[in-house]
N, CA and C atoms of all chains as a GROMACS GRO file, in nm:
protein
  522
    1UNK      N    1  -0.124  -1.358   1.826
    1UNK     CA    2  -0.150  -1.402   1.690
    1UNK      C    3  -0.248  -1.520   1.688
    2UNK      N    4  -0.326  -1.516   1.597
    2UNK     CA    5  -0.426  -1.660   1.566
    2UNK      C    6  -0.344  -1.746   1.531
    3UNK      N    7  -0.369  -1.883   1.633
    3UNK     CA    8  -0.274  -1.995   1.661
    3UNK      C    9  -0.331  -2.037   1.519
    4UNK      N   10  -0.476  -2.100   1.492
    4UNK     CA   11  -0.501  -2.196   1.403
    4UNK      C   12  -0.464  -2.156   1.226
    5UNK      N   13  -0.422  -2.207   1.150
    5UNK     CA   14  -0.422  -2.225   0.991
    5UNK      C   15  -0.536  -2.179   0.953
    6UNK      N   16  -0.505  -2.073   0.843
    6UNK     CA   17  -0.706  -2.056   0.837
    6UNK      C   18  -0.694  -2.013   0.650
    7UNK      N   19  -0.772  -2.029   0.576
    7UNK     CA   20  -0.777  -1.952   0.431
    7UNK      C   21  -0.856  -1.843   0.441
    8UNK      N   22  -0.792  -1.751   0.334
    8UNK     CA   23  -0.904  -1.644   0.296
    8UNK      C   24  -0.923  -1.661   0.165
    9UNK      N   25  -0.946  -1.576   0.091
    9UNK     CA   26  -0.994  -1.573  -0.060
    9UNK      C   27  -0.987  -1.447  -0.106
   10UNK      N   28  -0.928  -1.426  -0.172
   10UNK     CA   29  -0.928  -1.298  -0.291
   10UNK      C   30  -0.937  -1.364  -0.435
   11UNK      N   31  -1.036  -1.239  -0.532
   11UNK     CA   32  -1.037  -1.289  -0.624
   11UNK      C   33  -1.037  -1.406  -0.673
   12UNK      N   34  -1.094  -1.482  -0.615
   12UNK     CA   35  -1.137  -1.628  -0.673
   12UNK      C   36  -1.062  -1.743  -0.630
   13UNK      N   37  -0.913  -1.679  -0.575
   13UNK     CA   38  -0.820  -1.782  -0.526
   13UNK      C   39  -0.831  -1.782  -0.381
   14UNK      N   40  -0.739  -1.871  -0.354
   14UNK     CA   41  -0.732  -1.898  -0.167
   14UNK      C   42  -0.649  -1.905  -0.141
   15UNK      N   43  -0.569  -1.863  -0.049
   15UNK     CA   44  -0.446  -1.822   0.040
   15UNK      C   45  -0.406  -1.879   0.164
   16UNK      N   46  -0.293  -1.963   0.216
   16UNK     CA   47  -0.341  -1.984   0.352
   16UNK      C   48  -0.260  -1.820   0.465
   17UNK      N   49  -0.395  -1.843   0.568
   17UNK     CA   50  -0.346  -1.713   0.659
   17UNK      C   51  -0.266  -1.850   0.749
   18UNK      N   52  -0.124  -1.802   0.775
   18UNK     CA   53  -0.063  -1.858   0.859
   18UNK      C   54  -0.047  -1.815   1.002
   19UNK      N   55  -0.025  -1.869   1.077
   19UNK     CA   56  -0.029  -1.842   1.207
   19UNK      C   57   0.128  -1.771   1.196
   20UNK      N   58   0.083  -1.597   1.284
   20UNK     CA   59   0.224  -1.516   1.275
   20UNK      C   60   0.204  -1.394   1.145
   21UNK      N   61   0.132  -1.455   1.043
   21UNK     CA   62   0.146  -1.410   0.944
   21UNK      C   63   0.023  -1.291   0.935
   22UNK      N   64  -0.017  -1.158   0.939
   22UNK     CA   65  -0.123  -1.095   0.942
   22UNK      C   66  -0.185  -1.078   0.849
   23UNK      N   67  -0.164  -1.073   0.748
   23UNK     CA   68  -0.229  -1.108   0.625
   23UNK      C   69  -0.155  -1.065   0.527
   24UNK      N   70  -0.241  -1.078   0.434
   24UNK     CA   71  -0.229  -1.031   0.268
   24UNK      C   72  -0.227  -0.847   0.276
   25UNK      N   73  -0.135  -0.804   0.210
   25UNK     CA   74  -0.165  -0.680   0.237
   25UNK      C   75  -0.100  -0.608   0.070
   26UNK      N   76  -0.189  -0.650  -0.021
   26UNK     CA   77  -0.208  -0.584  -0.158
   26UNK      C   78  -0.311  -0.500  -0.175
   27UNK      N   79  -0.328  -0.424  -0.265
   27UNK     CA   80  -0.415  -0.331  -0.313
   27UNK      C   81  -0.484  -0.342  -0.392
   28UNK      N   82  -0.626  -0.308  -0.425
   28UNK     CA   83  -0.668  -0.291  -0.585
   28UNK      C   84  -0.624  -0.160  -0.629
   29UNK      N   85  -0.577  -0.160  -0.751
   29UNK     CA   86  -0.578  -0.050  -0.834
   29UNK      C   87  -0.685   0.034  -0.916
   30UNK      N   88  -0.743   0.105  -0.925
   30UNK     CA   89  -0.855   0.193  -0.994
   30UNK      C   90  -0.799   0.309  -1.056
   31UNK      N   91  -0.882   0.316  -1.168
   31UNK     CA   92  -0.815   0.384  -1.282
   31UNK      C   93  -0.930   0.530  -1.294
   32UNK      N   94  -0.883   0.656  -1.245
   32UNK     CA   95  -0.996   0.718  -1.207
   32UNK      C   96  -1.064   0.824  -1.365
   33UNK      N   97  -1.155   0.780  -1.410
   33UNK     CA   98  -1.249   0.842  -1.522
   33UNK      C   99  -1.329   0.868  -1.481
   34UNK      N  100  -1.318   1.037  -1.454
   34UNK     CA  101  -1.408   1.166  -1.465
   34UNK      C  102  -1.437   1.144  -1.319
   35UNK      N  103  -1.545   1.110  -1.270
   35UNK     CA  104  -1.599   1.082  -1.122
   35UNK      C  105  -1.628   0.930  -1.091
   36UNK      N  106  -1.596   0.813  -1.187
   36UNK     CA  107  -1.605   0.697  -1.185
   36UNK      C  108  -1.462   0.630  -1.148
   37UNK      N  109  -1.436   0.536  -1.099
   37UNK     CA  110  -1.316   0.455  -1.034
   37UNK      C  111  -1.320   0.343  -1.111
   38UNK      N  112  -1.271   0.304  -1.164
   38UNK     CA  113  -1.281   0.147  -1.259
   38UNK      C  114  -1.174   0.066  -1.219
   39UNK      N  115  -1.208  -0.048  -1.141
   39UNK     CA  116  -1.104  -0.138  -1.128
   39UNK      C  117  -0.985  -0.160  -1.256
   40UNK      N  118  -0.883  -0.128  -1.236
   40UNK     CA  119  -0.777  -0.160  -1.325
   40UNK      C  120  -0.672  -0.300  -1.300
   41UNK      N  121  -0.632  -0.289  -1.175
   41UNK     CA  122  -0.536  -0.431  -1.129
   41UNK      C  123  -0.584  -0.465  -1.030
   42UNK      N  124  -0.635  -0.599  -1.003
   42UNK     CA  125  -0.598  -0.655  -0.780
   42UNK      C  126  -0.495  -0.696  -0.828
   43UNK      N  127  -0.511  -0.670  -0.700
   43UNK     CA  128  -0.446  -0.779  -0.555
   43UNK      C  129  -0.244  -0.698  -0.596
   44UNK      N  130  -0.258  -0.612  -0.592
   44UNK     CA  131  -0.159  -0.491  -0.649
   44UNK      C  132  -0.054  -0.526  -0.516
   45UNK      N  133   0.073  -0.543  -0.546
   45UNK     CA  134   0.217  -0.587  -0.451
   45UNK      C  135   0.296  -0.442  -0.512
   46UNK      N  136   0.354  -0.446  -0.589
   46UNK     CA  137   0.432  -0.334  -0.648
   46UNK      C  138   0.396  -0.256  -0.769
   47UNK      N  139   0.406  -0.115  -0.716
   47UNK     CA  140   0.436  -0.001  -0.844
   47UNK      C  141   0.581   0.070  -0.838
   48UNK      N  142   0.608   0.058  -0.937
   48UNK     CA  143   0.741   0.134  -0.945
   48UNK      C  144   0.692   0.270  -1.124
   49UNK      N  145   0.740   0.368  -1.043
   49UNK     CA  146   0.692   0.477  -1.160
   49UNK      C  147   0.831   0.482  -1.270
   50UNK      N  148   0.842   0.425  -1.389
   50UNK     CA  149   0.946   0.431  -1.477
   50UNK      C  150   0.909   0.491  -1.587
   51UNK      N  151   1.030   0.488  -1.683
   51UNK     CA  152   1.000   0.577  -1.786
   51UNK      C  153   0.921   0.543  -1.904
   52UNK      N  154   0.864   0.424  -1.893
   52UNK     CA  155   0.791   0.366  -1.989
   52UNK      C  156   0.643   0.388  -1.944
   53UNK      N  157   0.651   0.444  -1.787
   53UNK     CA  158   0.488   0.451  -1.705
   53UNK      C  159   0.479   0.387  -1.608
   54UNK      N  160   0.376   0.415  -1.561
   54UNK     CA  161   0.398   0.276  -1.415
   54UNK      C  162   0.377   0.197  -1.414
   55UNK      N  163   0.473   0.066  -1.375
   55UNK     CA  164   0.451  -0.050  -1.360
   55UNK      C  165   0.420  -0.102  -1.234
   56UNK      N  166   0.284  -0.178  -1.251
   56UNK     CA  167   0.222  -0.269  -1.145
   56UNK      C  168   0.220  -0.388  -1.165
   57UNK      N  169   0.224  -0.457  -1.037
   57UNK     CA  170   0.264  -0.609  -1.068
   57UNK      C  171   0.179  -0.646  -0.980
   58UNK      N  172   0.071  -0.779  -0.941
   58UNK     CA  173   0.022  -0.808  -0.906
   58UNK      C  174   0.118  -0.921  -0.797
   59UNK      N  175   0.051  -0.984  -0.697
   59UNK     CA  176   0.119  -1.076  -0.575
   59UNK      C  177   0.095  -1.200  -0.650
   60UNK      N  178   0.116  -1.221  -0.790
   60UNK     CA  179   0.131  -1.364  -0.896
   60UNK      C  180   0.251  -1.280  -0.989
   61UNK      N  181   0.266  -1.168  -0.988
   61UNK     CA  182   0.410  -1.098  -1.075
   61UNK      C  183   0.352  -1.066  -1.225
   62UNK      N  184   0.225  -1.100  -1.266
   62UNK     CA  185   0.138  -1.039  -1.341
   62UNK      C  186   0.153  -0.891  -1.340
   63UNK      N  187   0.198  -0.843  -1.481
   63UNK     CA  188   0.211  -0.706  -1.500
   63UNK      C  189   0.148  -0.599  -1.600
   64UNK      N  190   0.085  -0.526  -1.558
   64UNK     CA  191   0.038  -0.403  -1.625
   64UNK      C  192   0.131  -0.236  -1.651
   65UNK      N  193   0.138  -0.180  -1.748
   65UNK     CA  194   0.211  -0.034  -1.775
   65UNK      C  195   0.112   0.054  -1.808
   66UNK      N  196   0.095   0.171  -1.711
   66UNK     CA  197   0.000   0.281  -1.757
   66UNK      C  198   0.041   0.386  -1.743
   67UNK      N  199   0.037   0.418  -1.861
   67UNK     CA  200   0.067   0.614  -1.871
   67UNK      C  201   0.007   0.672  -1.802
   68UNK      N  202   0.070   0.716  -1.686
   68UNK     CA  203  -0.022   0.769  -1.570
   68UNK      C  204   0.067   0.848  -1.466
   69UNK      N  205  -0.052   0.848  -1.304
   69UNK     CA  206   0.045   0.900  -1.242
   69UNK      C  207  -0.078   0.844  -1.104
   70UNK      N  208   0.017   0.798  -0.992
   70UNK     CA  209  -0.066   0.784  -0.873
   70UNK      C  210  -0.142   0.929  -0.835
   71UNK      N  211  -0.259   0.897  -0.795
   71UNK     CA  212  -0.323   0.997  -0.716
   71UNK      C  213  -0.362   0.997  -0.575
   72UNK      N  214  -0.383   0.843  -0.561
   72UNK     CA  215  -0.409   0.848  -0.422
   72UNK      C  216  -0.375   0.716  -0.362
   73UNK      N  217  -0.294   0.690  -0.217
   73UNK     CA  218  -0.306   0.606  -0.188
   73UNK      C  219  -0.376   0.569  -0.077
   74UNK      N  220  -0.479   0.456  -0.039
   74UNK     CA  221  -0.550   0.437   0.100
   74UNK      C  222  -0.512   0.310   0.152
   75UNK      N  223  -0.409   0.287   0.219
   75UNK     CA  224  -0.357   0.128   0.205
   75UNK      C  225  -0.459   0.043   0.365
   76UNK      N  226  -0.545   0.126   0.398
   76UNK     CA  227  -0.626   0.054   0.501
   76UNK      C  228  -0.714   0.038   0.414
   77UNK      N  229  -0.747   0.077   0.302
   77UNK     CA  230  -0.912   0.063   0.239
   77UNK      C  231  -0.851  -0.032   0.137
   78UNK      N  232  -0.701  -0.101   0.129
   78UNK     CA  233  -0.651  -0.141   0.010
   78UNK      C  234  -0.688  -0.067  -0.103
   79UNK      N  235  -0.652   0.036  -0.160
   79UNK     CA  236  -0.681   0.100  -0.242
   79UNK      C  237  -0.587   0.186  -0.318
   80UNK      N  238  -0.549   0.187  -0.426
   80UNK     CA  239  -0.461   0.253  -0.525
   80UNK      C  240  -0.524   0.309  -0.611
   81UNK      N  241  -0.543   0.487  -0.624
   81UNK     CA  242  -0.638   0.526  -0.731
   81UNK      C  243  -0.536   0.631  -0.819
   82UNK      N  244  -0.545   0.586  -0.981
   82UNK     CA  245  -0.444   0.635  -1.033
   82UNK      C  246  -0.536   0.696  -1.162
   83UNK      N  247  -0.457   0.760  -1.274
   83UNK     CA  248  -0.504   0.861  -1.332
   83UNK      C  249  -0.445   0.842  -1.482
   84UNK      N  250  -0.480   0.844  -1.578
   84UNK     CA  251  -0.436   0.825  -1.719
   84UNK      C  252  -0.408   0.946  -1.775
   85UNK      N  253  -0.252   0.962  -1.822
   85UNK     CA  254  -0.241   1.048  -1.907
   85UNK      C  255  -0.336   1.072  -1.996
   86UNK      N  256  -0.349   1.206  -2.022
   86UNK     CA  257  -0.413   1.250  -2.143
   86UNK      C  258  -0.372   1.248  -2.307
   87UNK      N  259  -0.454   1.138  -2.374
   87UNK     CA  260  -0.377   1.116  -2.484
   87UNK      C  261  -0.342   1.205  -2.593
   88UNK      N  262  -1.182  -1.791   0.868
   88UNK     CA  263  -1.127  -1.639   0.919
   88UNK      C  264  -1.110  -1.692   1.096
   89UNK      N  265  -0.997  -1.661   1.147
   89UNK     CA  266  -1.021  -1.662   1.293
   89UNK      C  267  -1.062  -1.640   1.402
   90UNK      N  268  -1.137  -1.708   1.473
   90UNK     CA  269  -1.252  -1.704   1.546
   90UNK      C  270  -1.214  -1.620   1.680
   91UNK      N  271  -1.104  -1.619   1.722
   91UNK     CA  272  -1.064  -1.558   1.836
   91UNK      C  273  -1.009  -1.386   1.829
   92UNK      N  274  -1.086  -1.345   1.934
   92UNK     CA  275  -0.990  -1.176   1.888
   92UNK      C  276  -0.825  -1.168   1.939
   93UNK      N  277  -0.773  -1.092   1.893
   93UNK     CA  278  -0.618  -1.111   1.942
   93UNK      C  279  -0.540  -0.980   1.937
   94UNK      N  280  -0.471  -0.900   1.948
   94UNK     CA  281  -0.357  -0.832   1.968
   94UNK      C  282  -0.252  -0.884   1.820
   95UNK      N  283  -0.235  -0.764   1.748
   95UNK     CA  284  -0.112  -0.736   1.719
   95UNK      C  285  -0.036  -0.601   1.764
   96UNK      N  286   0.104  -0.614   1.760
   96UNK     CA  287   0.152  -0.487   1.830
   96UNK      C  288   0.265  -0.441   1.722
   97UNK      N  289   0.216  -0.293   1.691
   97UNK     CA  290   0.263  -0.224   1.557
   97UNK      C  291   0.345  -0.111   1.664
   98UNK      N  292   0.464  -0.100   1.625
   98UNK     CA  293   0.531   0.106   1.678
   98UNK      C  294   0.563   0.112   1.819
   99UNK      N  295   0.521  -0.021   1.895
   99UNK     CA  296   0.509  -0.015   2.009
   99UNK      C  297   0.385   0.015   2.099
  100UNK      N  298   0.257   0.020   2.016
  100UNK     CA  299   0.132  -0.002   2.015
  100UNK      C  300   0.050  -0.101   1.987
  101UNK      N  301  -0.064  -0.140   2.083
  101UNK     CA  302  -0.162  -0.264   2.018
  101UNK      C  303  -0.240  -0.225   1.950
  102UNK      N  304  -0.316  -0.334   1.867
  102UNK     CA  305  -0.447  -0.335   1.779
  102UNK      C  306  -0.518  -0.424   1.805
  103UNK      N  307  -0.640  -0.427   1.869
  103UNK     CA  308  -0.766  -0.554   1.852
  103UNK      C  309  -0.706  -0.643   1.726
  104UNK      N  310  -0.682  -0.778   1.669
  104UNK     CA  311  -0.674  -0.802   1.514
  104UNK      C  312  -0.839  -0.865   1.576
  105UNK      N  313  -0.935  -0.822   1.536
  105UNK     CA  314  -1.052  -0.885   1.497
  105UNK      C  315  -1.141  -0.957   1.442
  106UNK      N  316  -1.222  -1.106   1.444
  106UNK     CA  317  -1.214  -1.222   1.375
  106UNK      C  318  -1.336  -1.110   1.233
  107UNK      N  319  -1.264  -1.200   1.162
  107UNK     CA  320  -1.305  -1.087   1.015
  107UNK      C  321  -1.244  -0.976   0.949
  108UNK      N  322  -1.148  -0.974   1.020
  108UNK     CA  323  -1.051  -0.882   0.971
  108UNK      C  324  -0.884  -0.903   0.945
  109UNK      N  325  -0.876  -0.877   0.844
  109UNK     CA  326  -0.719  -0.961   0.804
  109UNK      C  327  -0.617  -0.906   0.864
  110UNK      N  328  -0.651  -0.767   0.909
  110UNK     CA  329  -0.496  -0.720   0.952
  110UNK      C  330  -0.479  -0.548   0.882
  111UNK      N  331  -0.386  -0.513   0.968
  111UNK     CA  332  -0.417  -0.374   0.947
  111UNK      C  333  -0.287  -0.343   0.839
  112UNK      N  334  -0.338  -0.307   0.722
  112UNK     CA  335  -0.228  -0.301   0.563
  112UNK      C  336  -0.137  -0.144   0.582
  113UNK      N  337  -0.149  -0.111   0.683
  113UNK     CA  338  -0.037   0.022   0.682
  113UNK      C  339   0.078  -0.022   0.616
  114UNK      N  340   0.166   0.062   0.554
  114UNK     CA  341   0.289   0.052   0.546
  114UNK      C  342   0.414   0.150   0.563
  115UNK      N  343   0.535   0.131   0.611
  115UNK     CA  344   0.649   0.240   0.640
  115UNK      C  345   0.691   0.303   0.553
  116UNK      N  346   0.712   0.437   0.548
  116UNK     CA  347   0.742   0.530   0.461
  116UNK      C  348   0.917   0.539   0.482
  117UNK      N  349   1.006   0.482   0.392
  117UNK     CA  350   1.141   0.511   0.352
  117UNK      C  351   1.217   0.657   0.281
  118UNK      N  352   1.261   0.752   0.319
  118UNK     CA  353   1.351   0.836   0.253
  118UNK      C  354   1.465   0.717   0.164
  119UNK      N  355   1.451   0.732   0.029
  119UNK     CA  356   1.599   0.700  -0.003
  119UNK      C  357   1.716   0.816  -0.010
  120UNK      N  358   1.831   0.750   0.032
  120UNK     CA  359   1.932   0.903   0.058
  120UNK      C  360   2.041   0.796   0.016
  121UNK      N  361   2.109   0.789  -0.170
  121UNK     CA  362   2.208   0.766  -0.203
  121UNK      C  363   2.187   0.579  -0.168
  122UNK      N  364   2.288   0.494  -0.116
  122UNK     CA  365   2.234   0.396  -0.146
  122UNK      C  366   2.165   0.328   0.014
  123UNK      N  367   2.118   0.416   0.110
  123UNK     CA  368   2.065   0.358   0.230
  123UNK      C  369   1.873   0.471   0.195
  124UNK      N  370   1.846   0.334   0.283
  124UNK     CA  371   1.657   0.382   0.296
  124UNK      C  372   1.637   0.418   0.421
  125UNK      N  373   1.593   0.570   0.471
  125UNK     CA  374   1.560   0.552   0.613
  125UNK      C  375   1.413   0.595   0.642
  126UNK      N  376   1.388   0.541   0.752
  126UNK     CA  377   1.302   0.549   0.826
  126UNK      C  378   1.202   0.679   0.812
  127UNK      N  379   1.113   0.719   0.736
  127UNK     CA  380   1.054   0.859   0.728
  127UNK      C  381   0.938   0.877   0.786
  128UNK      N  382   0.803   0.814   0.756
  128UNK     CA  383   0.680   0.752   0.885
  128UNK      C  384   0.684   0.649   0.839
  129UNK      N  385   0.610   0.541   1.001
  129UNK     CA  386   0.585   0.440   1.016
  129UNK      C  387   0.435   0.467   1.004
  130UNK      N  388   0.373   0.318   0.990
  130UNK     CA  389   0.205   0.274   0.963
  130UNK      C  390   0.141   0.396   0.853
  131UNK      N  391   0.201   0.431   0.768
  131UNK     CA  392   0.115   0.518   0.657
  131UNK      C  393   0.000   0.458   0.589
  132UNK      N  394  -0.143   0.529   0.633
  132UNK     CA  395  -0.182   0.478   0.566
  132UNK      C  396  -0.254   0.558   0.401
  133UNK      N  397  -0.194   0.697   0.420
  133UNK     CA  398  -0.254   0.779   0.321
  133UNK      C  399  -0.177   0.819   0.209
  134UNK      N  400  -0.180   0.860   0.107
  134UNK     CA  401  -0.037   0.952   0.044
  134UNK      C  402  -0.110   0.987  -0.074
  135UNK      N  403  -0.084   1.138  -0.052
  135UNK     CA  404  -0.170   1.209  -0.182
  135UNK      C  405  -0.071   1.316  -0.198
  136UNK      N  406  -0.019   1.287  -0.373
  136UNK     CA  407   0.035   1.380  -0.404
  136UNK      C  408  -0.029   1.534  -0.445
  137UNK      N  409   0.004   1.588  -0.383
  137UNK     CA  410  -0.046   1.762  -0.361
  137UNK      C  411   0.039   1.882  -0.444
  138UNK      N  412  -0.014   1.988  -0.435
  138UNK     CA  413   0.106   2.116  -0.518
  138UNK      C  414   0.199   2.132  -0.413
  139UNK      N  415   0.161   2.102  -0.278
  139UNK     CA  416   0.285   2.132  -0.208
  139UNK      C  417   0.354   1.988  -0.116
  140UNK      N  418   0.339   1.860  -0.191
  140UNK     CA  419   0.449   1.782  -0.195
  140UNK      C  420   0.355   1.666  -0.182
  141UNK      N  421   0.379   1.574  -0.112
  141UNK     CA  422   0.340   1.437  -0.106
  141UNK      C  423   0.285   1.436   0.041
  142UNK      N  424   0.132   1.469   0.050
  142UNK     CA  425   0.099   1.423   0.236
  142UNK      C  426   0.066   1.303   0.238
  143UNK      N  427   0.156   1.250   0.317
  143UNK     CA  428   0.174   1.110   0.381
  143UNK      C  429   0.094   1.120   0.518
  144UNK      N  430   0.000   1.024   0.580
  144UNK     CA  431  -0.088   1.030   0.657
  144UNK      C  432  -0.099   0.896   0.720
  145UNK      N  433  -0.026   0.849   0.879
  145UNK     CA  434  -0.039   0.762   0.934
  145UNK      C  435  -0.180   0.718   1.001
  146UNK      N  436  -0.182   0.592   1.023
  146UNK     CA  437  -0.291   0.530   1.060
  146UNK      C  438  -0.423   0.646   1.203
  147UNK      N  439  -0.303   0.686   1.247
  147UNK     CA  440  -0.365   0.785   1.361
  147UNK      C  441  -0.417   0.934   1.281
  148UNK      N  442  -0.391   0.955   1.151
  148UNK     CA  443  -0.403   1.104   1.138
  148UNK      C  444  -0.297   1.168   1.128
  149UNK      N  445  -0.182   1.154   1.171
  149UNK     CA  446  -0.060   1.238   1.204
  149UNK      C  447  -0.026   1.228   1.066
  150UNK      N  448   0.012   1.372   1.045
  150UNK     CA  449   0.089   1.380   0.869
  150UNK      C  450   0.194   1.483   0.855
  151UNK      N  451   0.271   1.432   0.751
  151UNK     CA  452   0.368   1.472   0.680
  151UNK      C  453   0.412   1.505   0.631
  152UNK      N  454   0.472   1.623   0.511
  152UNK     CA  455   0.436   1.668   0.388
  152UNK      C  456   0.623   1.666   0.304
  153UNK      N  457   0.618   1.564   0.221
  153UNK     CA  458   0.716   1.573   0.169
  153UNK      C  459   0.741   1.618   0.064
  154UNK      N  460   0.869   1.738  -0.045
  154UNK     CA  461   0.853   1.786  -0.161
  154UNK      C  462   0.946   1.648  -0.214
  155UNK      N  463   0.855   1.580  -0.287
  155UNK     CA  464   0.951   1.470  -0.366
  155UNK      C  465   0.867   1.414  -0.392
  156UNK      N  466   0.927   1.259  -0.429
  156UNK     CA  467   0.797   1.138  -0.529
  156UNK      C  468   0.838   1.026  -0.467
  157UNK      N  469   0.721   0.932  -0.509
  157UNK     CA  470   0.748   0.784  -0.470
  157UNK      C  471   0.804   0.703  -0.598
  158UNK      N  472   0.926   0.651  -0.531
  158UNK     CA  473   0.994   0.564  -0.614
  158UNK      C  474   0.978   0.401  -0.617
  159UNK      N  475   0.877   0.392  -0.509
  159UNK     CA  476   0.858   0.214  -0.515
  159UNK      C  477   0.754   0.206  -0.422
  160UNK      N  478   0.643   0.115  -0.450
  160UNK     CA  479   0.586   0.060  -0.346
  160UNK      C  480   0.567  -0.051  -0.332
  161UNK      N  481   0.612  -0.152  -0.236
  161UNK     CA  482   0.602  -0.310  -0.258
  161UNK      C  483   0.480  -0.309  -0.109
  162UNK      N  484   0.384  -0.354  -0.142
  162UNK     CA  485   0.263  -0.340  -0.070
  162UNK      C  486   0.263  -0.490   0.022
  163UNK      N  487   0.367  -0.578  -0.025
  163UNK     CA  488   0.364  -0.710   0.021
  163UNK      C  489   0.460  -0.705   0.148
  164UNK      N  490   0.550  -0.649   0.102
  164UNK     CA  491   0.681  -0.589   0.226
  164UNK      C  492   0.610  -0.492   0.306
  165UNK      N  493   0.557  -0.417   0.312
  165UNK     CA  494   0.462  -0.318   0.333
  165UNK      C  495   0.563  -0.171   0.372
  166UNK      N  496   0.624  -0.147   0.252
  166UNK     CA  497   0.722  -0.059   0.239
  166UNK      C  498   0.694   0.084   0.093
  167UNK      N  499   0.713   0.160   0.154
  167UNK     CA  500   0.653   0.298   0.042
  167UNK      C  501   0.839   0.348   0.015
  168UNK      N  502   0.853   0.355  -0.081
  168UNK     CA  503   1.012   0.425  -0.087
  168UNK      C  504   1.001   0.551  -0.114
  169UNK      N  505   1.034   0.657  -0.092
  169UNK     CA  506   1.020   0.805  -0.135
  169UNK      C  507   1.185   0.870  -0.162
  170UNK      N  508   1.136   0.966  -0.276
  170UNK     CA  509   1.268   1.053  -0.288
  170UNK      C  510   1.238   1.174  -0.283
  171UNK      N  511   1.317   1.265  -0.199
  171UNK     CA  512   1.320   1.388  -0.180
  171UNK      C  513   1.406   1.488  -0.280
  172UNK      N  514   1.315   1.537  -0.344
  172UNK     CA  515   1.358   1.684  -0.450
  172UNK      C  516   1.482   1.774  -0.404
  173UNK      N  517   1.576   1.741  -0.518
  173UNK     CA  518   1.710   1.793  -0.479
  173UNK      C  519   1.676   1.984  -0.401
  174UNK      N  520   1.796   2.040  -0.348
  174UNK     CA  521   1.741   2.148  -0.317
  174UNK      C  522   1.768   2.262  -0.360
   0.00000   0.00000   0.00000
């Protein structure tokens, strides 16, 4: 493990990487329209699929609900690509 | 970011952790069965729900194909929960 204290940065904030600690390991969320990907949530910690839609919560507990449904997950590319019901 | 290359050891396997690179975001795939979670794949890093179930796809390629859904993902724990379709 990297002995020394070190920061990274997501989204505008800074984090410390602790020694032991491998990192941050959240997702962005993308909201997929037609052949375009549109960022919808970072820095994505939890989805839980309920009956109100899915709820995502960001690694601050910041929360979004979308009528939807996961489509894909790539958790090495950090990546969550999800899909909007049809209204 | 840390300047030194280093070893982490995932499954009973190493990884280069490489200066510039935060760390490898796989996460373990859980069966829930009633009120215990077990073990279903380790280091997932793929999951695409399909017509014929959920392929789950570890860091190596090796995949899975489950008929059921995901009931949680906490990306911080680095834990995928899945439920398997009654039979």
């Amino acid at each position: 493990m990297a002995e020394e204290k070190d920061i990274i940065e997501r989204g505008g904030e800074s984090f410390p990487l602790l020694p032991g600690v491998i990192g941050m390991c959240e997702a962005n969320a993308y909201l997929r329209r037609g052949d375009k990907d549109e960022l919808y949530l970072e820095m994505v910690d939890k989805v839980l699929p309920q009956p109100e839609g899915l709820v995502l919560e960001d690694i601050f507990g910041r929360r979004k609900v979308l009528k939807g449904r996961i489509l894909e997950l790539a958790l090495v590319d950090h990546r969550i690509v999800l899909e909007e019901d049809p209204k």
